[in-house]
PyMOL CGO cylinders between C-alpha atoms (Angstrom):
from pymol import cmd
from pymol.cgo import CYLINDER

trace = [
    CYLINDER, -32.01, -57.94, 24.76, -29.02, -56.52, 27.15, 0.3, 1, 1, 1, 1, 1, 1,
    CYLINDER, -29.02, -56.52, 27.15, -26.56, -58.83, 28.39, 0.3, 1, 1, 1, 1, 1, 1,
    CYLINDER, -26.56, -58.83, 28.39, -28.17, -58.26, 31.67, 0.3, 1, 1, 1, 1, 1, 1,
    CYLINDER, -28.17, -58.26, 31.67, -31.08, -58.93, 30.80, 0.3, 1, 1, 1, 1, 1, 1,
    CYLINDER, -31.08, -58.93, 30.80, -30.11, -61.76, 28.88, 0.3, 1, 1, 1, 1, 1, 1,
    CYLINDER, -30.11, -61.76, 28.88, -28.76, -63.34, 31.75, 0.3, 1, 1, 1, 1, 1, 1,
    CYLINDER, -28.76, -63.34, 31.75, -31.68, -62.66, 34.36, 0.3, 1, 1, 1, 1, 1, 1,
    CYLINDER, -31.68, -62.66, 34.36, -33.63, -64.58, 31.19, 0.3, 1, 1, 1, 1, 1, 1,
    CYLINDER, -33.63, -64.58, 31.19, -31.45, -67.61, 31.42, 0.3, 1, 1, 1, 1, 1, 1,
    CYLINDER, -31.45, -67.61, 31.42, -31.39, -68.06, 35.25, 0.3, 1, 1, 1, 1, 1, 1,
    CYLINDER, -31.39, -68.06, 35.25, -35.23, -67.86, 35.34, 0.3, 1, 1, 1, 1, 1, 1,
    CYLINDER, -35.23, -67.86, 35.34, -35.27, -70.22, 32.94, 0.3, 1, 1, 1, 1, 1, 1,
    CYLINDER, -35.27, -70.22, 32.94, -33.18, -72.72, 34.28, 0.3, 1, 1, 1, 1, 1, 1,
    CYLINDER, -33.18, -72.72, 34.28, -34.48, -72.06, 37.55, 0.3, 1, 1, 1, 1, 1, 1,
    CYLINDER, -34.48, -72.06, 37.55, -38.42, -72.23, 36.48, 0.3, 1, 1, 1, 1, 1, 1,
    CYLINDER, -38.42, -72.23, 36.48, -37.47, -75.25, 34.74, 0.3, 1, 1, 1, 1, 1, 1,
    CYLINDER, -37.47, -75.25, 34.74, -35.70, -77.00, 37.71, 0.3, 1, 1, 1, 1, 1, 1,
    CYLINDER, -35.70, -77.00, 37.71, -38.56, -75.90, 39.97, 0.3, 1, 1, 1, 1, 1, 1,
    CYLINDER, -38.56, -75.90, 39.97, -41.11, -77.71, 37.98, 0.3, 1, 1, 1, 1, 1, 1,
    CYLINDER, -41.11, -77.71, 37.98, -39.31, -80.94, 37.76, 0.3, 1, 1, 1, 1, 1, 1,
    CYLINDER, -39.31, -80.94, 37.76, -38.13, -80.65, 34.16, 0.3, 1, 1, 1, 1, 1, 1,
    CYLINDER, -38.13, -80.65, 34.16, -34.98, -81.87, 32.30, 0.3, 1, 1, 1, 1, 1, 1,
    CYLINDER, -34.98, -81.87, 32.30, -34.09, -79.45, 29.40, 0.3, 1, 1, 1, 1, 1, 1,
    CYLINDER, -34.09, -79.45, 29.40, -35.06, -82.50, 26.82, 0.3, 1, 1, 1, 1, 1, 1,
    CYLINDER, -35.06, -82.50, 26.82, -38.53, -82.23, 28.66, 0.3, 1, 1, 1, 1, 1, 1,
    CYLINDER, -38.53, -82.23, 28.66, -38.99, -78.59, 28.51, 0.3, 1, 1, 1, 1, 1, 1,
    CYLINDER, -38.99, -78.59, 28.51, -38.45, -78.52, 24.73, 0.3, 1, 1, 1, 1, 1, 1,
    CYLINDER, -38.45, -78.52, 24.73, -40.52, -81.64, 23.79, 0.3, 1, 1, 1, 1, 1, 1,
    CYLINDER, -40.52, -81.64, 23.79, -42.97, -79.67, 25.96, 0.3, 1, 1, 1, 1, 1, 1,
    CYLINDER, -42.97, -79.67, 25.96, -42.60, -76.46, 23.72, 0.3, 1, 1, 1, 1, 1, 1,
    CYLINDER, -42.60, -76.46, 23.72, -42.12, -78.62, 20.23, 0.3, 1, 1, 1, 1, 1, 1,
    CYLINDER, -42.12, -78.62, 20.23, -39.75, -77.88, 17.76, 0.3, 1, 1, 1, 1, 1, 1,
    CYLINDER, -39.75, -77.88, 17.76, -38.28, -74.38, 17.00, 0.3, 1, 1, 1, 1, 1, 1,
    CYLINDER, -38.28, -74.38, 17.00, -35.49, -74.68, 14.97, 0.3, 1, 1, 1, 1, 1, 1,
    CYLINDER, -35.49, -74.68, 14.97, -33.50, -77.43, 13.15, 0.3, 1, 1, 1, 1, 1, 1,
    CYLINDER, -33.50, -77.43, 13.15, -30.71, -77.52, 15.59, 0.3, 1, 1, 1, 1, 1, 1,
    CYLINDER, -30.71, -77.52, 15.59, -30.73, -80.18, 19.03, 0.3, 1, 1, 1, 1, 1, 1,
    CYLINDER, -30.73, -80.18, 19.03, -30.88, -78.81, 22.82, 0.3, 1, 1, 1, 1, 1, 1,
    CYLINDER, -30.88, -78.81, 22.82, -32.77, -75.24, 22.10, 0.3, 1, 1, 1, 1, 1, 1,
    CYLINDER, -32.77, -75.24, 22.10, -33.91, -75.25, 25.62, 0.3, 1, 1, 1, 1, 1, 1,
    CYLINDER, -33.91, -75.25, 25.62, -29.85, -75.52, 26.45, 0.3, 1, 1, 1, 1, 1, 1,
    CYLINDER, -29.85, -75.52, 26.45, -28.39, -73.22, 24.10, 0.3, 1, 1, 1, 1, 1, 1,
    CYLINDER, -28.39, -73.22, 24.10, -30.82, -70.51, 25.69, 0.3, 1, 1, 1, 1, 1, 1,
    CYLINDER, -30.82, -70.51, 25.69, -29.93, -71.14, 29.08, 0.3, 1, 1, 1, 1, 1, 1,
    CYLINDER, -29.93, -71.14, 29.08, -26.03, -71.36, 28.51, 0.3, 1, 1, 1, 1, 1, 1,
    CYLINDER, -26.03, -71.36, 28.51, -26.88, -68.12, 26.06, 0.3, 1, 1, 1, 1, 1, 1,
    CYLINDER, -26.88, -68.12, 26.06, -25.21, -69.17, 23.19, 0.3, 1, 1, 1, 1, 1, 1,
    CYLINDER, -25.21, -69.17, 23.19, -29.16, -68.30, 21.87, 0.3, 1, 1, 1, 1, 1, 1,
    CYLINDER, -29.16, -68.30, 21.87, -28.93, -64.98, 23.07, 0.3, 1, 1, 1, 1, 1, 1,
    CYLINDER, -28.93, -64.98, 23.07, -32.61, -63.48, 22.87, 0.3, 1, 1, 1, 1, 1, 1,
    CYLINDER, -32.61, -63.48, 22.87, -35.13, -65.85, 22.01, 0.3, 1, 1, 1, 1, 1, 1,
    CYLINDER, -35.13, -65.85, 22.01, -38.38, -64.60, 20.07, 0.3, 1, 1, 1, 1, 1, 1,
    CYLINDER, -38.38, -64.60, 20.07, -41.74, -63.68, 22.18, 0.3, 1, 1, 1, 1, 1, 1,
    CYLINDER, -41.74, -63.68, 22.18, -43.38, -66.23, 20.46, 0.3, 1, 1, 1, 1, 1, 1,
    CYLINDER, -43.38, -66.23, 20.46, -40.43, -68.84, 21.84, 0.3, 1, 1, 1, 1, 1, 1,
    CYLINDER, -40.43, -68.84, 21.84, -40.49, -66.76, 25.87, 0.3, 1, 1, 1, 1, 1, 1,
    CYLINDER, -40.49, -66.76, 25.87, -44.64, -67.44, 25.82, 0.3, 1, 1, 1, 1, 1, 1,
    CYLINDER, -44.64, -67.44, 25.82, -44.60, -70.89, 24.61, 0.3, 1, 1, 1, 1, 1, 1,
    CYLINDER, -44.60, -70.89, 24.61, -41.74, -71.65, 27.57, 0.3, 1, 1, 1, 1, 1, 1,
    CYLINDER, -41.74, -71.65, 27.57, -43.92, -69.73, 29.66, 0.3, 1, 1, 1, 1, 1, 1,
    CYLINDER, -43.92, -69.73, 29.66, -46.97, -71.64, 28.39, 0.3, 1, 1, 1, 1, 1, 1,
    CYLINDER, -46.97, -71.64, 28.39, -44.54, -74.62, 29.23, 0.3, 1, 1, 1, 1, 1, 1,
    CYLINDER, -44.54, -74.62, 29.23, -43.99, -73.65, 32.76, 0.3, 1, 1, 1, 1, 1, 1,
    CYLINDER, -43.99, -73.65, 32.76, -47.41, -72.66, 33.52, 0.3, 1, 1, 1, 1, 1, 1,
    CYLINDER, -47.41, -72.66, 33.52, -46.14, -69.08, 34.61, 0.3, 1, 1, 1, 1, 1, 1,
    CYLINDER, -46.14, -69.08, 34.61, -46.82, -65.76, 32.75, 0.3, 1, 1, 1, 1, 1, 1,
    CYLINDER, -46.82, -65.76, 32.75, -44.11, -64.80, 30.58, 0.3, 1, 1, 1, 1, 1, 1,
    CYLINDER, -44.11, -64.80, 30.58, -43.02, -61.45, 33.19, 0.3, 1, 1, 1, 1, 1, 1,
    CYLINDER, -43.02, -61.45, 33.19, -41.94, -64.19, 35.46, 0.3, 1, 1, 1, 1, 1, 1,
    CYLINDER, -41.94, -64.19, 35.46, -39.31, -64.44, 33.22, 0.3, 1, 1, 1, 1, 1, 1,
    CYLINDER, -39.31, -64.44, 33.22, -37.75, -60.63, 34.26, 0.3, 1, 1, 1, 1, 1, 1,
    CYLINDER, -37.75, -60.63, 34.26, -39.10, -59.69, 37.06, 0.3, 1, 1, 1, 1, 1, 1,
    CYLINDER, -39.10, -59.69, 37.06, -38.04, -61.60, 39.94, 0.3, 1, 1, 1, 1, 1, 1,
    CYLINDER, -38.04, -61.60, 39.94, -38.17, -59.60, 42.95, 0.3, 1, 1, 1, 1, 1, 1,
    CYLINDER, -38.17, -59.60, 42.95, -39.47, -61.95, 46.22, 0.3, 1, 1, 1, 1, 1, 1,
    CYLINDER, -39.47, -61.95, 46.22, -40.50, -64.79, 43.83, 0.3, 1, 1, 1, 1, 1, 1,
    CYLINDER, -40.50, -64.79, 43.83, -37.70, -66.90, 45.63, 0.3, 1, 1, 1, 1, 1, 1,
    CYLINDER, -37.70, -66.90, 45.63, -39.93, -65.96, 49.13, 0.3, 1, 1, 1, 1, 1, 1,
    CYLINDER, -39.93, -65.96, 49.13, -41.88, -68.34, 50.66, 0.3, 1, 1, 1, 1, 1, 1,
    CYLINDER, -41.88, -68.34, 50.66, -45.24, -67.20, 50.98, 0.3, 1, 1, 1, 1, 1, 1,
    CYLINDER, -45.24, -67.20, 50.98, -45.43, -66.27, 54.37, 0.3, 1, 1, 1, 1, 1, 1,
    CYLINDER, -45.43, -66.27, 54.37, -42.35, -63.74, 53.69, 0.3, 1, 1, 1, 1, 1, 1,
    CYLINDER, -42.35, -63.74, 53.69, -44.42, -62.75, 50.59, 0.3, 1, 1, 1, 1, 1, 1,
    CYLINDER, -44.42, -62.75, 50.59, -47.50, -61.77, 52.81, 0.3, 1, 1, 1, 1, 1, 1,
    CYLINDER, -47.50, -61.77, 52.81, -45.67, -59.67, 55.16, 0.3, 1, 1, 1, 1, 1, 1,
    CYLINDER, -45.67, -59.67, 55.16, -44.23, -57.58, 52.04, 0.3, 1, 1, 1, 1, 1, 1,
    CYLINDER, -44.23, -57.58, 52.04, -47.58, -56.82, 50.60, 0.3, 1, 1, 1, 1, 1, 1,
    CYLINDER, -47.58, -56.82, 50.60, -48.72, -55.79, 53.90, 0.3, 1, 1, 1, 1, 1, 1,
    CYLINDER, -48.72, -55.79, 53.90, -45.65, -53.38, 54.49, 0.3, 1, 1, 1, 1, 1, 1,
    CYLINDER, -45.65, -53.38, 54.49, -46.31, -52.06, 51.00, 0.3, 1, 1, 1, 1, 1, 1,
    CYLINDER, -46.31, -52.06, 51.00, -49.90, -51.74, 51.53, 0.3, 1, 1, 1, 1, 1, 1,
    CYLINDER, -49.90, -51.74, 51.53, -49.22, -50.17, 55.24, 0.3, 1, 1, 1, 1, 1, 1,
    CYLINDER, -49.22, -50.17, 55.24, -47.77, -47.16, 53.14, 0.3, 1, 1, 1, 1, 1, 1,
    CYLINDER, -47.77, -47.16, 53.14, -50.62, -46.36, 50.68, 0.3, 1, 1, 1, 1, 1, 1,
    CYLINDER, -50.62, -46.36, 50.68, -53.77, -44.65, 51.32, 0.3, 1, 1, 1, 1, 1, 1,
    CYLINDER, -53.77, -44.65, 51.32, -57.38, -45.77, 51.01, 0.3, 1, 1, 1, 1, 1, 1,
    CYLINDER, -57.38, -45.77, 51.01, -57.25, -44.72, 47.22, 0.3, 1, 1, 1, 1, 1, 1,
    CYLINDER, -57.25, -44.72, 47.22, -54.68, -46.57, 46.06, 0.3, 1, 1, 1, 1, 1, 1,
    CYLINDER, -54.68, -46.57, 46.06, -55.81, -49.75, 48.63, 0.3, 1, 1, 1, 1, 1, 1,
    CYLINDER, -55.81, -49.75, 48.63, -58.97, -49.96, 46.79, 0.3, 1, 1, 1, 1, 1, 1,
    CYLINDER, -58.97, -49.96, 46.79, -57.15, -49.47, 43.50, 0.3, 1, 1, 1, 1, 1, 1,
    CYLINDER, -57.15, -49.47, 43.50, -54.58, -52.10, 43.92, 0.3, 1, 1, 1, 1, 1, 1,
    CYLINDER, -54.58, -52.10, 43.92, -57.50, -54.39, 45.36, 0.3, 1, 1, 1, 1, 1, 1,
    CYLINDER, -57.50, -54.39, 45.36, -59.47, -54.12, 42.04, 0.3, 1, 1, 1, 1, 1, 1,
    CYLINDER, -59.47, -54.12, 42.04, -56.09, -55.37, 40.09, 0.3, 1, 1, 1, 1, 1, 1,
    CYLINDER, -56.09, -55.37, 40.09, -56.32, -57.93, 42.40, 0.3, 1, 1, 1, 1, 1, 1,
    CYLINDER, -56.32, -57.93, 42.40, -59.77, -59.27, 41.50, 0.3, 1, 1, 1, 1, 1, 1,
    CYLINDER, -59.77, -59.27, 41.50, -59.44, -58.57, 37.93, 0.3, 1, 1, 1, 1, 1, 1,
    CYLINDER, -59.44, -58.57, 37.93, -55.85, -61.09, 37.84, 0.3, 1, 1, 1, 1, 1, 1,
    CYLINDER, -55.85, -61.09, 37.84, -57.53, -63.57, 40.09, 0.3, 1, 1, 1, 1, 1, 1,
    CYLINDER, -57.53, -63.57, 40.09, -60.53, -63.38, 37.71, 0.3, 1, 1, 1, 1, 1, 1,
    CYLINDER, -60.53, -63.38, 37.71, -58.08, -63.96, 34.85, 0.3, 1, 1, 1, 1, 1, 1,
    CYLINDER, -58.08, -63.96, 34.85, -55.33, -66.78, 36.52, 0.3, 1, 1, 1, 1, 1, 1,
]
cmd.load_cgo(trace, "trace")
C-alpha cells in the first residue's frame, strides 16, 4: 500500500471506529485475534502495521458494519445527508436519461444487497 494510501487507511479507521462508539480494545476483541502481539487495532492506526491483509480490512469492516471501500474512498462521507442529496442531484442534473436509468438500476441492485 502507498504511504498515502496508508494513511487515508488509518484515518478511516480511527475515524469509523470513533464514529461507532468503539475503543481500539473493543474494535479488536470485535475482530478476534490476528497476531500474537497486543493493540493490533493501534499499531494499524498509528501505522507502525503498515498494510494490513484483506482478510484483516474485511473483518474491521465486518466490525464496523461498513463495506470495506469505505475504507479509501471517502469523498462526502463526512456530509450530512441532506448535503449528500443535493450532490447526487447535481451529479444526476448532468447525465442523460441513459445513464439515469443506468445508475438507478445500481441503485436497486445495492439496496437489494445492503
Amino acid at each position: 500500500m502507498s504511504s498515502d494510501l496508508s494513511k487515508l487507511f488509518r484515518e478511516r479507521l480511527r475515524l469509523l471506529r470513533k464514529t461507532r462508539g468503539l475503543t481500539q480494545d473493543q474494535l479488536e476483541t470485535k475482530i478476534g485475534k490476528i497476531d500474537d502481539g497486543a493493540g493490533y487495532v493501534s499499531r494499524l492506526e498509528t501505522g507502525r502495521i503498515a498494510t494490513p491483509p484483506f482478510e484483516v480490512i474485511e473483518k474491521l469492516a465486518n466490525a464496523l458494519e461498513v463495506h470495506p471501500v469505505e475504507f479509501f474512498f471517502t469523498e462526502g462521507l463526512d456530509q450530512n445527508s441532506d448535503a449528500l442529496l443535493a450532490k447526487i442531484n447535481s451529479l444526476l442534473a448532468k447525465k442523460n436519461t441513459k445513464q439515469i436509468r443506468a445508475i438507478y438500476r445500481l441503485m436497486l441492485v445495492y439496496f437489494e444487497k445492503y
